[in-house]
Predicted model as a PDB file, atoms N, CA, C, CB and O in Angstrom, pLDDT in the B-factor column:
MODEL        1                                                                  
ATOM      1  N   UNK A   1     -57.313 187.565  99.716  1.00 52.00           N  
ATOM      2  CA  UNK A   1     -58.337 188.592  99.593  1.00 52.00           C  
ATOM      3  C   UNK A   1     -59.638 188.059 100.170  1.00 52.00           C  
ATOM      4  CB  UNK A   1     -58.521 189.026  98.115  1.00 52.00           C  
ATOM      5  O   UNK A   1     -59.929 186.863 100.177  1.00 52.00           O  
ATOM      6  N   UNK A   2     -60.385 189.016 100.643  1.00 58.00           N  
ATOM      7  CA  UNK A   2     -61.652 188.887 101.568  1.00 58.00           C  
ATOM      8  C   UNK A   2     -62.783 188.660 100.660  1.00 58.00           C  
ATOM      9  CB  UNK A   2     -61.952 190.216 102.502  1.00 58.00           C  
ATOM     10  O   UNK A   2     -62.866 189.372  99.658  1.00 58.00           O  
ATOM     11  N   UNK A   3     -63.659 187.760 100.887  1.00 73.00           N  
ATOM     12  CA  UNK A   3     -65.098 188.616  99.813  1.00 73.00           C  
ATOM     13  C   UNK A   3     -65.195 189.593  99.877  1.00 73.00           C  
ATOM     14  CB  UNK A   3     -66.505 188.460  99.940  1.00 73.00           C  
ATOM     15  O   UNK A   3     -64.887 190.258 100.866  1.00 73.00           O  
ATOM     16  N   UNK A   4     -65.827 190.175  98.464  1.00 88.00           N  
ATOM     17  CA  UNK A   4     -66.274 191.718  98.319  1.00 88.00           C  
ATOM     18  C   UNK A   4     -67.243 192.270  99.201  1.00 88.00           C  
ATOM     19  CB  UNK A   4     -66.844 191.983  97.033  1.00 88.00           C  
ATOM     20  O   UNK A   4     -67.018 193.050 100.126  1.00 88.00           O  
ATOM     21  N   UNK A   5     -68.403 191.776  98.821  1.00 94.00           N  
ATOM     22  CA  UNK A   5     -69.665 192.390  99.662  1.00 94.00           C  
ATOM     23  C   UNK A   5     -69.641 192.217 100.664  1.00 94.00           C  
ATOM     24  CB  UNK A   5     -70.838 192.085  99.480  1.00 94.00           C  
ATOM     25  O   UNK A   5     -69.279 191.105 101.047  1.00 94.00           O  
ATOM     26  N   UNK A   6     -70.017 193.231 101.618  1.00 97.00           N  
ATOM     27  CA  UNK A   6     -70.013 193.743 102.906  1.00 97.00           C  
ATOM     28  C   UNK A   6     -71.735 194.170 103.188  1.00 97.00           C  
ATOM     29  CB  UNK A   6     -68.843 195.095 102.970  1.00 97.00           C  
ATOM     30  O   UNK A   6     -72.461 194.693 102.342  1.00 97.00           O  
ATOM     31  N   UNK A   7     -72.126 193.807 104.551  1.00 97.00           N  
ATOM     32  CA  UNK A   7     -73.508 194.546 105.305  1.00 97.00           C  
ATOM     33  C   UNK A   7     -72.988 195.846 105.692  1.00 97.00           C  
ATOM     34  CB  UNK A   7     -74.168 193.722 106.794  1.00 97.00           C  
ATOM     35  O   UNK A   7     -71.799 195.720 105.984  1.00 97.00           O  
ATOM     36  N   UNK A   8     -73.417 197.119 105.822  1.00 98.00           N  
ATOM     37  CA  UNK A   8     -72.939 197.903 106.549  1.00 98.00           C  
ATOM     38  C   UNK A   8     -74.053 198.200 107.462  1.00 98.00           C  
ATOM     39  CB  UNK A   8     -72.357 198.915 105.877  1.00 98.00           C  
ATOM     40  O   UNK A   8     -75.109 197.637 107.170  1.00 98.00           O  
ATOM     41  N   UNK A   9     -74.056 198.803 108.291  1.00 98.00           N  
ATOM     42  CA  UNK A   9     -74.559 199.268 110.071  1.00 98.00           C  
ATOM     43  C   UNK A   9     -74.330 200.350 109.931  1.00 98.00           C  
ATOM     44  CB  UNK A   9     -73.808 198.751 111.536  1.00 98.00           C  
ATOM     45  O   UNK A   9     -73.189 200.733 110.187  1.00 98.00           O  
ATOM     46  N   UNK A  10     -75.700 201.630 109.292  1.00 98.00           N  
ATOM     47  CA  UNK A  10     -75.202 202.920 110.055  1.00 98.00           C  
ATOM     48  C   UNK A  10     -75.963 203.202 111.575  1.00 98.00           C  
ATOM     49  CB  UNK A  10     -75.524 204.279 109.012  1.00 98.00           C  
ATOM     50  O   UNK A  10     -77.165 203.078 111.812  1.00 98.00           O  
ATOM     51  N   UNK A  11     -75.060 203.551 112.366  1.00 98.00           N  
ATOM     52  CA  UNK A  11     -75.431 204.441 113.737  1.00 98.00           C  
ATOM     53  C   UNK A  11     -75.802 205.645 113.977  1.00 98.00           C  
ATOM     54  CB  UNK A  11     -74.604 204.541 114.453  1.00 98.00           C  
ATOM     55  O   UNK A  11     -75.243 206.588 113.418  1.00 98.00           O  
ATOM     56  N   UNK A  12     -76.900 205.832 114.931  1.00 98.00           N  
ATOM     57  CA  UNK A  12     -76.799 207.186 115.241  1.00 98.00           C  
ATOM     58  C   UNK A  12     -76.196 207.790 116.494  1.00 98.00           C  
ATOM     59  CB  UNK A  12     -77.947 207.594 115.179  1.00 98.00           C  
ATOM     60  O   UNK A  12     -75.700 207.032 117.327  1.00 98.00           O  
ATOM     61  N   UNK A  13     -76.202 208.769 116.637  1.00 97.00           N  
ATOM     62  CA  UNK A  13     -75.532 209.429 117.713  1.00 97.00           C  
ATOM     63  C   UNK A  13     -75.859 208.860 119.055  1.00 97.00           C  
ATOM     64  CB  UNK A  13     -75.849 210.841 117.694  1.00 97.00           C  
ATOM     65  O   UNK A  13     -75.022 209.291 119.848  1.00 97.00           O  
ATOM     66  N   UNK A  14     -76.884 207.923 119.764  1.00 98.00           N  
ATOM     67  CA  UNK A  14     -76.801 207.484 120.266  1.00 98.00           C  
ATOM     68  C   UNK A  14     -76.539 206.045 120.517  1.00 98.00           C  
ATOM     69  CB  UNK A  14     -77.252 207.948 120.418  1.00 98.00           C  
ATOM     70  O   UNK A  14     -77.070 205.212 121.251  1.00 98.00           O  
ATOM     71  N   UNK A  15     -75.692 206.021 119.795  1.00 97.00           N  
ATOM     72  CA  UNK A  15     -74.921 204.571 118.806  1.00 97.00           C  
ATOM     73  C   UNK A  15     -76.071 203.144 118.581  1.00 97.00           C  
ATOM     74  CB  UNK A  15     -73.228 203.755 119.980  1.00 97.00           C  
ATOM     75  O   UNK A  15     -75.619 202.014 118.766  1.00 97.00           O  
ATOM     76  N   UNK A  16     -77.351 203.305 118.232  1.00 98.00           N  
ATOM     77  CA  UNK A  16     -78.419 202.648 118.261  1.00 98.00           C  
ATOM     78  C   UNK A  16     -78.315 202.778 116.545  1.00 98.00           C  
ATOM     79  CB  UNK A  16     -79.736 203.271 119.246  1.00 98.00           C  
ATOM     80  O   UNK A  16     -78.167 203.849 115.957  1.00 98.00           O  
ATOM     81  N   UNK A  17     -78.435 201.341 115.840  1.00 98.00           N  
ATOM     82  CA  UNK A  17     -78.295 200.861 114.117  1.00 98.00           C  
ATOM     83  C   UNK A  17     -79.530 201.769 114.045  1.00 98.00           C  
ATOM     84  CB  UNK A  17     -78.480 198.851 113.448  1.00 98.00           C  
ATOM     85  O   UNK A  17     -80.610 201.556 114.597  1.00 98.00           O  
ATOM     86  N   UNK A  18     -79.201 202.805 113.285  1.00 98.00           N  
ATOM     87  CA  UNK A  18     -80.273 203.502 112.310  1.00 98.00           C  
ATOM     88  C   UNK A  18     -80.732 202.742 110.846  1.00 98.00           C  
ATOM     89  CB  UNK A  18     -79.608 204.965 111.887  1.00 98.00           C  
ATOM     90  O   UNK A  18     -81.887 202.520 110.484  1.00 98.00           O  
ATOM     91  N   UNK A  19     -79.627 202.454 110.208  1.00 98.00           N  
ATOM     92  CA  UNK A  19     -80.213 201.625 108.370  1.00 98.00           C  
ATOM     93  C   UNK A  19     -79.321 200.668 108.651  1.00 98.00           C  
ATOM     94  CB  UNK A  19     -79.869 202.530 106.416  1.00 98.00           C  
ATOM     95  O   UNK A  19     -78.634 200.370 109.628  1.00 98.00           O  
ATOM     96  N   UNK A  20     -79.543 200.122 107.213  1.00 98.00           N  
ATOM     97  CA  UNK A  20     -78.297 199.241 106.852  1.00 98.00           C  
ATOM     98  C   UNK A  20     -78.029 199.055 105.078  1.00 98.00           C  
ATOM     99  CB  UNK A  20     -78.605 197.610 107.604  1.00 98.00           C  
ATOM    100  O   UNK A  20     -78.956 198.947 104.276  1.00 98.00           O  
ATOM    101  N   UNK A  21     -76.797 199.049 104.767  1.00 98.00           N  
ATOM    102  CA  UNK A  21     -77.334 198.908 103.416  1.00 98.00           C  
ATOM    103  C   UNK A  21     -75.723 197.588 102.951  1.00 98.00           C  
ATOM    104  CB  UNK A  21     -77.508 200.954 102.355  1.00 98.00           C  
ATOM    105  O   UNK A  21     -75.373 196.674 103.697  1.00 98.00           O  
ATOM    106  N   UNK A  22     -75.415 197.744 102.310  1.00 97.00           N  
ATOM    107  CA  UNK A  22     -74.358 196.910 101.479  1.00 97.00           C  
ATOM    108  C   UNK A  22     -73.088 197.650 100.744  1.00 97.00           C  
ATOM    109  CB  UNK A  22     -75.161 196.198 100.330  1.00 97.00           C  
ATOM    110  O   UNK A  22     -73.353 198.579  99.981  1.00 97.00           O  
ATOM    111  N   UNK A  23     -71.747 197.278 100.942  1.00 97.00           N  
ATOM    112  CA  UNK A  23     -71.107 197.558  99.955  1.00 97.00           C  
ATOM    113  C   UNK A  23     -69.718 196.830  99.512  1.00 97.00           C  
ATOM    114  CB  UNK A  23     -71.004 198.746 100.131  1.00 97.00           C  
ATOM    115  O   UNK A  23     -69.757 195.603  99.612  1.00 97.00           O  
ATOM    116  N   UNK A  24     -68.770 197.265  99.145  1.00 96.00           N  
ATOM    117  CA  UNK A  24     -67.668 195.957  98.593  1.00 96.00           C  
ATOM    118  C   UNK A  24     -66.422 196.675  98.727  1.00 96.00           C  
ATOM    119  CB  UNK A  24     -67.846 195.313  96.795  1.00 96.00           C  
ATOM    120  O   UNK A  24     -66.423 197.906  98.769  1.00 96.00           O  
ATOM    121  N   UNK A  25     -65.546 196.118  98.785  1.00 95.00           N  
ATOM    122  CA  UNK A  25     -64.054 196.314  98.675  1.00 95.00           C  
ATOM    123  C   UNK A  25     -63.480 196.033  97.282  1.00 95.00           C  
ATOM    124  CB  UNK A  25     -63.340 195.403  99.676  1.00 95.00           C  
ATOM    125  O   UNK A  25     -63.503 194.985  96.637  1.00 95.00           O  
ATOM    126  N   UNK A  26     -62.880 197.410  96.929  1.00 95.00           N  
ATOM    127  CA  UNK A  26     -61.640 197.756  96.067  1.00 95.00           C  
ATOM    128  C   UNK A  26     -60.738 197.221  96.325  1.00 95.00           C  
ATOM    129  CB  UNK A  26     -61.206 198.881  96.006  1.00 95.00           C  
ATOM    130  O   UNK A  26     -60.147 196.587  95.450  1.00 95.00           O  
ATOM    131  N   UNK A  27     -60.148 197.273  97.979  1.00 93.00           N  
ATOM    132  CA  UNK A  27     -59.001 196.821  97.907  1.00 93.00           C  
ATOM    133  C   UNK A  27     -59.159 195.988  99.544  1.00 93.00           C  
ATOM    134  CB  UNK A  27     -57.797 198.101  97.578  1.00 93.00           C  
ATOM    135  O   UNK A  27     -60.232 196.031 100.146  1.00 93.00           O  
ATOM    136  N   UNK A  28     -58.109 195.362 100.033  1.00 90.00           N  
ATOM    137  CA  UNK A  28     -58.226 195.074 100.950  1.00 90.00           C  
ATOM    138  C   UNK A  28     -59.033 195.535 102.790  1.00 90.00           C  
ATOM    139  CB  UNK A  28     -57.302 194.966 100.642  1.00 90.00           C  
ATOM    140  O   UNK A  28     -59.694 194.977 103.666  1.00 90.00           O  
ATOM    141  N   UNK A  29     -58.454 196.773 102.531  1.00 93.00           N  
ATOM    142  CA  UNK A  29     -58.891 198.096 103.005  1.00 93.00           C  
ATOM    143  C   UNK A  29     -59.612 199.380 102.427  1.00 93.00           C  
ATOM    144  CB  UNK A  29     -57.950 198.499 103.357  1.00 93.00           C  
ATOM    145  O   UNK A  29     -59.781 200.462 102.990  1.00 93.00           O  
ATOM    146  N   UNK A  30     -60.012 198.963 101.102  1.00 96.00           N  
ATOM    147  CA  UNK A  30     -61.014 200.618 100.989  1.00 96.00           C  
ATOM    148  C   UNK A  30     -62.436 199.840 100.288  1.00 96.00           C  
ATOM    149  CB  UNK A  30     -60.086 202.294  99.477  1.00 96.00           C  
ATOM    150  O   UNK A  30     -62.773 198.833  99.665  1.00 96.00           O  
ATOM    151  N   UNK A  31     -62.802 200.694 100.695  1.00 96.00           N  
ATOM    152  CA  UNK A  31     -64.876 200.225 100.508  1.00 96.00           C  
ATOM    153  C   UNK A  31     -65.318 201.050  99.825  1.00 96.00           C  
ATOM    154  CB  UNK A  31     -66.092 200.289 101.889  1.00 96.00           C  
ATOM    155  O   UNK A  31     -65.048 202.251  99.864  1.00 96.00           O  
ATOM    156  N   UNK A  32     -66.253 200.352  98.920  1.00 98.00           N  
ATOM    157  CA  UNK A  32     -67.114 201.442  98.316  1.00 98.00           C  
ATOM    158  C   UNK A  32     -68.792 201.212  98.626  1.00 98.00           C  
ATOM    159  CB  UNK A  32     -66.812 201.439  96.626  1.00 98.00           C  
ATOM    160  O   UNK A  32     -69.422 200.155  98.635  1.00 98.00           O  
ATOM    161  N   UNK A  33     -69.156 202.285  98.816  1.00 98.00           N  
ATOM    162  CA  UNK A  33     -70.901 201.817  99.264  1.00 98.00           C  
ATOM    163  C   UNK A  33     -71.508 203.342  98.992  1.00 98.00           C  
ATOM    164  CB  UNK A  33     -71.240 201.161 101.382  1.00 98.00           C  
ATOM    165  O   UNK A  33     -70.760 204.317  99.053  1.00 98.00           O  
ATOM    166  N   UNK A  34     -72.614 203.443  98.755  1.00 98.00           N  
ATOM    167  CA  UNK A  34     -73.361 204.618  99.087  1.00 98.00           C  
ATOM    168  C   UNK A  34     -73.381 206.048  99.459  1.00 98.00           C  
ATOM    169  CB  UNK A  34     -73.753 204.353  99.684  1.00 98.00           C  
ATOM    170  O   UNK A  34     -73.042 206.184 100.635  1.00 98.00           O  
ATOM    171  N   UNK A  35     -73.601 206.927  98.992  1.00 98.00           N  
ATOM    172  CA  UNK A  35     -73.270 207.929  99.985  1.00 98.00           C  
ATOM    173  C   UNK A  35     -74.377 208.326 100.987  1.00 98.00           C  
ATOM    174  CB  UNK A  35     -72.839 209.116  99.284  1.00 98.00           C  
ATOM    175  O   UNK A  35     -74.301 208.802 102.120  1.00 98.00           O  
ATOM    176  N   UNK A  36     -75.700 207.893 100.013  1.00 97.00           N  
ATOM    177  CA  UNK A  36     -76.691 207.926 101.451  1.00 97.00           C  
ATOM    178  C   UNK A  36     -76.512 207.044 102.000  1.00 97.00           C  
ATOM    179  CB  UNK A  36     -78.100 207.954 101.466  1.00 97.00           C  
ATOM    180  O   UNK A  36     -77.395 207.081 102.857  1.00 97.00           O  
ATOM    181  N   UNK A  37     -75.603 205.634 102.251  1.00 97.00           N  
ATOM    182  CA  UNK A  37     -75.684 205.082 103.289  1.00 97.00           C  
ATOM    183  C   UNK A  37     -74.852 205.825 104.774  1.00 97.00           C  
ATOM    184  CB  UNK A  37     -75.253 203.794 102.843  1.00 97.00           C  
ATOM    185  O   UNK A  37     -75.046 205.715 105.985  1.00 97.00           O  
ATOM    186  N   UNK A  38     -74.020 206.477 104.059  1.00 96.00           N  
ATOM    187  CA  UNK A  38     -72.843 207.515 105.490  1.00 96.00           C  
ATOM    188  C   UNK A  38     -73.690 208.687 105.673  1.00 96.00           C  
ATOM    189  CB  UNK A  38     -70.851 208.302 104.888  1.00 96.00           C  
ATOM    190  O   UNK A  38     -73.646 209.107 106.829  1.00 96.00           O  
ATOM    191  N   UNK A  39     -74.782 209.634 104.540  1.00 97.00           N  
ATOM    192  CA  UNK A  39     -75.176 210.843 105.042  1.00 97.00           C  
ATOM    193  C   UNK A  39     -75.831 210.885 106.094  1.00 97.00           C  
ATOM    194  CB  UNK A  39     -75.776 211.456 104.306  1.00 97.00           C  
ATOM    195  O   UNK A  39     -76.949 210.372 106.049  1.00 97.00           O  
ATOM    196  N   UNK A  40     -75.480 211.356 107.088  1.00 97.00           N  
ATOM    197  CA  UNK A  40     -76.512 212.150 108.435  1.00 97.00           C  
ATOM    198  C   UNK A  40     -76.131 210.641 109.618  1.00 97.00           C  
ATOM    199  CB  UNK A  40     -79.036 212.407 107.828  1.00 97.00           C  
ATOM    200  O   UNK A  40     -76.584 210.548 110.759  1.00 97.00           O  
ATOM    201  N   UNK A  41     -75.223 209.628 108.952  1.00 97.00           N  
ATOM    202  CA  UNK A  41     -74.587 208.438 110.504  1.00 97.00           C  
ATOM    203  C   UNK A  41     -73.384 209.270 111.084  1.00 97.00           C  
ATOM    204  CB  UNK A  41     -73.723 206.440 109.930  1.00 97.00           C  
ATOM    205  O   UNK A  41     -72.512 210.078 110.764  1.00 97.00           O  
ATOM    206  N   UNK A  42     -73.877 208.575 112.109  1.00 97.00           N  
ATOM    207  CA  UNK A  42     -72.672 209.237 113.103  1.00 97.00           C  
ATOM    208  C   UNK A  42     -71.754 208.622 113.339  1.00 97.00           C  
ATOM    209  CB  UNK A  42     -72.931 209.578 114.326  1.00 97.00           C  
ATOM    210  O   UNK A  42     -70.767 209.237 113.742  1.00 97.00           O  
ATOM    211  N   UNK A  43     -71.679 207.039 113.179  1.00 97.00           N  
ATOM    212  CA  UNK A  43     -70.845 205.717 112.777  1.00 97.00           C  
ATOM    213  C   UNK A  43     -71.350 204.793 111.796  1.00 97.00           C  
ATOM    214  CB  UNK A  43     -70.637 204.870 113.918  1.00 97.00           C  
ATOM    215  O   UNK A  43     -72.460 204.641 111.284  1.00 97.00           O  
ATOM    216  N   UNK A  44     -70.203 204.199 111.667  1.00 98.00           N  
ATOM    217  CA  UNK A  44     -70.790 202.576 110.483  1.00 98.00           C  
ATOM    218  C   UNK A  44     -69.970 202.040 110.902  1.00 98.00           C  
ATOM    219  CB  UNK A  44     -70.800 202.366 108.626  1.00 98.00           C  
ATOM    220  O   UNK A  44     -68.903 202.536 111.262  1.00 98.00           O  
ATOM    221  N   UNK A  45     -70.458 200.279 110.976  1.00 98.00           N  
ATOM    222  CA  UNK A  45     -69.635 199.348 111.197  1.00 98.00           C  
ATOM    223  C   UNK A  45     -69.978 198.162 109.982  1.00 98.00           C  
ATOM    224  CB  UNK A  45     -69.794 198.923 112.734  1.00 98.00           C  
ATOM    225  O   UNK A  45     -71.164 198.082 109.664  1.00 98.00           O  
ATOM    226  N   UNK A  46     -68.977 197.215 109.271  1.00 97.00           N  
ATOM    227  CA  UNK A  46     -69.356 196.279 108.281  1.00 97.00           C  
ATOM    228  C   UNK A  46     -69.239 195.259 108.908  1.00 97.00           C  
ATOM    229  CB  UNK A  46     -68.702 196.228 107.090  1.00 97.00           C  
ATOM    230  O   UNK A  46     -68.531 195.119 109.905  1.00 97.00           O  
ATOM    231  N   UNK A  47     -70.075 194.253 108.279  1.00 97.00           N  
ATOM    232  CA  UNK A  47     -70.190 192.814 108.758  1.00 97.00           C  
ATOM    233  C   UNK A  47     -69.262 191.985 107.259  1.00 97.00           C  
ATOM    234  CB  UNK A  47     -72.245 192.286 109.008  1.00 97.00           C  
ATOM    235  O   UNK A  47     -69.503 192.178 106.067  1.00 97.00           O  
ATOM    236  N   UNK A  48     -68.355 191.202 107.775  1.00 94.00           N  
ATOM    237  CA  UNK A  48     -67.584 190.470 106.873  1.00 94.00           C  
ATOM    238  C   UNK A  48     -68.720 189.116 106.593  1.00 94.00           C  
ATOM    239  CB  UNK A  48     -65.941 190.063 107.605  1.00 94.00           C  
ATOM    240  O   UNK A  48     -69.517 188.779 107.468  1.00 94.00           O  
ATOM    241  N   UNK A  49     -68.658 188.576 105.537  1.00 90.00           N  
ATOM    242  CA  UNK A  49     -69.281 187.062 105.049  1.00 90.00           C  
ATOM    243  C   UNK A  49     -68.727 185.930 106.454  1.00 90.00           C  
ATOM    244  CB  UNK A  49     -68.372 186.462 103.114  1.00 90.00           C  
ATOM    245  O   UNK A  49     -69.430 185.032 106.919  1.00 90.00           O  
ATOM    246  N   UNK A  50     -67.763 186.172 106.770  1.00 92.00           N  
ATOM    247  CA  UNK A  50     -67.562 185.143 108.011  1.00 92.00           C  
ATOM    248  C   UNK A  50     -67.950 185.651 109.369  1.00 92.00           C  
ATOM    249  CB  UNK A  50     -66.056 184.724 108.154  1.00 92.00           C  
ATOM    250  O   UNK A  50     -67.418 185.124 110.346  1.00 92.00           O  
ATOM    251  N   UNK A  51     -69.006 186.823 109.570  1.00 95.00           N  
ATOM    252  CA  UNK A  51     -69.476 187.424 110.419  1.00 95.00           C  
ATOM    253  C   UNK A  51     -68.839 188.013 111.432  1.00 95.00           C  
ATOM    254  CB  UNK A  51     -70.151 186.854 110.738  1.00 95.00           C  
ATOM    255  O   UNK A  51     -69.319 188.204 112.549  1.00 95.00           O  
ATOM    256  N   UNK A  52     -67.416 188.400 110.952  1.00 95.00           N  
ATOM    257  CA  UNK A  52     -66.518 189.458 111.762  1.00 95.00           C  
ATOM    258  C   UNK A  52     -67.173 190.743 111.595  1.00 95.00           C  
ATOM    259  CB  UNK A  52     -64.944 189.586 111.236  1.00 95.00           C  
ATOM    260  O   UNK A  52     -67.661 191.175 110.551  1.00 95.00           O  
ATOM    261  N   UNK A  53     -67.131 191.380 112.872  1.00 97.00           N  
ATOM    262  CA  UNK A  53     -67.529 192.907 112.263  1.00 97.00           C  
ATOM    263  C   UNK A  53     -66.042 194.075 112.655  1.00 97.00           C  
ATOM    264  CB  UNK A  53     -69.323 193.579 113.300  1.00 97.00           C  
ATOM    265  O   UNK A  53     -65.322 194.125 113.652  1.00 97.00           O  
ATOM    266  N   UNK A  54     -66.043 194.920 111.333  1.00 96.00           N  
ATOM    267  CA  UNK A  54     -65.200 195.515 111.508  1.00 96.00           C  
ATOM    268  C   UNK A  54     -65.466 197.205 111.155  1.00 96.00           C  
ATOM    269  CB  UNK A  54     -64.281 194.793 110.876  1.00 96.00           C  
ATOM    270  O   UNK A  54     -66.010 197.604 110.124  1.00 96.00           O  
ATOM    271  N   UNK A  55     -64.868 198.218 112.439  1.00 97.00           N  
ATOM    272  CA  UNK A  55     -65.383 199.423 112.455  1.00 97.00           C  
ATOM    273  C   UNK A  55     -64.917 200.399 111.368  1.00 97.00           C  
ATOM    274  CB  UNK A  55     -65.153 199.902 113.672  1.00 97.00           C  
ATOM    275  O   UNK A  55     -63.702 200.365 111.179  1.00 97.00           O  
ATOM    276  N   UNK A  56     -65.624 201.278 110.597  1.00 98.00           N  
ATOM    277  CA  UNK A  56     -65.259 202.187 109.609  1.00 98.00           C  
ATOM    278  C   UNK A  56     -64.338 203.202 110.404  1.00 98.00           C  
ATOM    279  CB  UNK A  56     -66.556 202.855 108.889  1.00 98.00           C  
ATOM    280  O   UNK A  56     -64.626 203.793 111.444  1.00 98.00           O  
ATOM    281  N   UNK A  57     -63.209 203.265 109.701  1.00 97.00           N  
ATOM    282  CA  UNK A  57     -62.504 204.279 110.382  1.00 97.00           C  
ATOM    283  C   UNK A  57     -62.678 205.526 109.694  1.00 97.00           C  
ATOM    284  CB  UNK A  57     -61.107 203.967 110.525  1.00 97.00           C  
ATOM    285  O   UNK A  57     -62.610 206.354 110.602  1.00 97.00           O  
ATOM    286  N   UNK A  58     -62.849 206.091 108.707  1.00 96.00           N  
ATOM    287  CA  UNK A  58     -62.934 206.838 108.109  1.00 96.00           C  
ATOM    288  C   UNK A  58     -63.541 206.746 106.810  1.00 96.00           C  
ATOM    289  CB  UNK A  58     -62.055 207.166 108.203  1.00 96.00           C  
ATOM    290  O   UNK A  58     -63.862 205.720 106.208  1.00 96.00           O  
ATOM    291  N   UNK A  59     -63.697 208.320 106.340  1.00 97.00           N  
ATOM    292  CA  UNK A  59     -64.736 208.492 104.931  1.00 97.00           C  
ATOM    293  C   UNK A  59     -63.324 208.829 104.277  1.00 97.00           C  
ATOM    294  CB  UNK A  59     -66.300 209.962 104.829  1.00 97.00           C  
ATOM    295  O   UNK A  59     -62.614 209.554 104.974  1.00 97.00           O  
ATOM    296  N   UNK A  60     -62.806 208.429 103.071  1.00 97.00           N  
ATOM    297  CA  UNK A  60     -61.267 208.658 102.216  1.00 97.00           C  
ATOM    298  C   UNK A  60     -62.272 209.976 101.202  1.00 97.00           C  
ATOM    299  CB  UNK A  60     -60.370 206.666 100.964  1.00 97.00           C  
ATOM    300  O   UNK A  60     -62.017 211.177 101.283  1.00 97.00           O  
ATOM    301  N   UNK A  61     -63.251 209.468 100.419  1.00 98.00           N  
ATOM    302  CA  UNK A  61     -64.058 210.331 100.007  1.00 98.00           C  
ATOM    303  C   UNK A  61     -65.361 209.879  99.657  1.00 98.00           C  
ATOM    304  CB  UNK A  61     -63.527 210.918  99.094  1.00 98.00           C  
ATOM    305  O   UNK A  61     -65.732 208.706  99.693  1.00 98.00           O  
ATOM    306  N   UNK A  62     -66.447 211.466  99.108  1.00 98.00           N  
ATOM    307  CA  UNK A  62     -67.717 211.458  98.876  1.00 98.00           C  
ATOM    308  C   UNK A  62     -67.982 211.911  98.332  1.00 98.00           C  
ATOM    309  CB  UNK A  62     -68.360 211.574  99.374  1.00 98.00           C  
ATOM    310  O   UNK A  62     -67.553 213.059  98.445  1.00 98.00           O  
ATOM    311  N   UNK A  63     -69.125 211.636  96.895  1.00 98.00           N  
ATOM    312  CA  UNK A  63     -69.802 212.380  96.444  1.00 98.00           C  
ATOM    313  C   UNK A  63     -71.147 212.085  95.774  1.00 98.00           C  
ATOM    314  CB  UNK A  63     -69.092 212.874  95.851  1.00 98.00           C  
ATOM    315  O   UNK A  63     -71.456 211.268  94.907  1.00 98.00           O  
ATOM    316  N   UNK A  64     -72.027 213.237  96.614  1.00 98.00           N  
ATOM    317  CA  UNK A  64     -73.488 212.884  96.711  1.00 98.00           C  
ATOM    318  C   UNK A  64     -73.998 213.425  95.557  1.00 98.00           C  
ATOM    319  CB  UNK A  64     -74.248 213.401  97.955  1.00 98.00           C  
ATOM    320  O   UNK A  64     -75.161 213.823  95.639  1.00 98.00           O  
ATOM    321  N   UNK A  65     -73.652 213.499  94.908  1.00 98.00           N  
ATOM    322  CA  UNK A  65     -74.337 213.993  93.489  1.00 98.00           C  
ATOM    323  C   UNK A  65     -74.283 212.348  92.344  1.00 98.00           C  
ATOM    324  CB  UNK A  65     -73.066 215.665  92.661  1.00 98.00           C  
ATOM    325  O   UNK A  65     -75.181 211.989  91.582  1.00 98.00           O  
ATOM    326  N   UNK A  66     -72.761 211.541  92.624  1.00 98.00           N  
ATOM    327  CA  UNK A  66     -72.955 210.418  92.332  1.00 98.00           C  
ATOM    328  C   UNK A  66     -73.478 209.310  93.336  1.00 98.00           C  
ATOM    329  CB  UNK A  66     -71.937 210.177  91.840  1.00 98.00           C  
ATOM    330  O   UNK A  66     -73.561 208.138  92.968  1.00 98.00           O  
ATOM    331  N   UNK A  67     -73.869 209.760  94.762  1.00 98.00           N  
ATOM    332  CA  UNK A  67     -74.322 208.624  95.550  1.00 98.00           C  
ATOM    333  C   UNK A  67     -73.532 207.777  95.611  1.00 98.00           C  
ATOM    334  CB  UNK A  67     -75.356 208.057  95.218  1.00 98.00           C  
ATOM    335  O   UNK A  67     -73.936 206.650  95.326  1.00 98.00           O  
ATOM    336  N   UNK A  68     -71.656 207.994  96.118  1.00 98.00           N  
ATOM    337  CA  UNK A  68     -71.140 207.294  95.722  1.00 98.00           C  
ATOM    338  C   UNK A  68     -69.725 207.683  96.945  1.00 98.00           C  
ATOM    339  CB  UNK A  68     -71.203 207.379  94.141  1.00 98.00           C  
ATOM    340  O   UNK A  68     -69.139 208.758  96.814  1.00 98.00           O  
ATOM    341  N   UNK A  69     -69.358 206.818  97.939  1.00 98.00           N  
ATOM    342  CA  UNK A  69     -68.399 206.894  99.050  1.00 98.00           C  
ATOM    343  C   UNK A  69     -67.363 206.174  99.387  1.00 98.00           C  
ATOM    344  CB  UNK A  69     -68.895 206.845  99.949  1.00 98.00           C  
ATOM    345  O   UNK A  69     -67.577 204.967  99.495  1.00 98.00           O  
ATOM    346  N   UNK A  70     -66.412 206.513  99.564  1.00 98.00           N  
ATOM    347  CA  UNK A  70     -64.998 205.469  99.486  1.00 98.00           C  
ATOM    348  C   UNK A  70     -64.840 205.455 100.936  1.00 98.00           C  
ATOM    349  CB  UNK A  70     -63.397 206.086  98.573  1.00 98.00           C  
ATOM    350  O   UNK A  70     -65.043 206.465 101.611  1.00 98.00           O  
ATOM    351  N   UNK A  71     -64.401 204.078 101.545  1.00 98.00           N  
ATOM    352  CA  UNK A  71     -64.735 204.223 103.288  1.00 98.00           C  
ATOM    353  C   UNK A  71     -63.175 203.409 103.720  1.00 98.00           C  
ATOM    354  CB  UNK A  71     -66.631 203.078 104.019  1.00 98.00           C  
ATOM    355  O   UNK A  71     -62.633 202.522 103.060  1.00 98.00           O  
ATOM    356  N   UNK A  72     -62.639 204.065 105.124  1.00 96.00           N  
ATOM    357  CA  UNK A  72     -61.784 202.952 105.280  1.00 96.00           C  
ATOM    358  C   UNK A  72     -62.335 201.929 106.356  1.00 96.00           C  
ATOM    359  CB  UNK A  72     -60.397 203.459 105.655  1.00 96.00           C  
ATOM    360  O   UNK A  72     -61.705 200.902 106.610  1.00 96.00           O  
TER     361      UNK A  72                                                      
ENDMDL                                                                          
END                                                                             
């Protein structure tokens, strides 16, 4: 298993880092972070503790009432 905490990289549409915020892995493959960190990016990419970066493939789910996003 990977460390938990993750940097995340949101992008905007002209793929230029708009924020950045933090989040962690559930499981090998699913993330949990923010939901304002995904609202209004057009991509995210995470930075691993050994400074791999690896691209979000998808949102699994969201909900902005808990500020709260499951990412693959």
């Amino acid at each position: 298993m990977r460390p938990a905490v993750v940097l995340i990289t949101a992008y905007d549409s002209n793929s230029k880092p708009a924020w950045t915020g933090t989040g962690f892995f559930i499981t090998d493959q699913i993330l949990v972070t923010n939901y304002h960190m995904i609202n209004g990016a057009f991509s995210e990419d995470v930075k691993l503790e050994s400074g791999k970066i690896l691209p979000v493939v998808g949102v699994i789910a969201e909900d902005a009432d808990a500020d709260l996003a499951k990412l693959l």
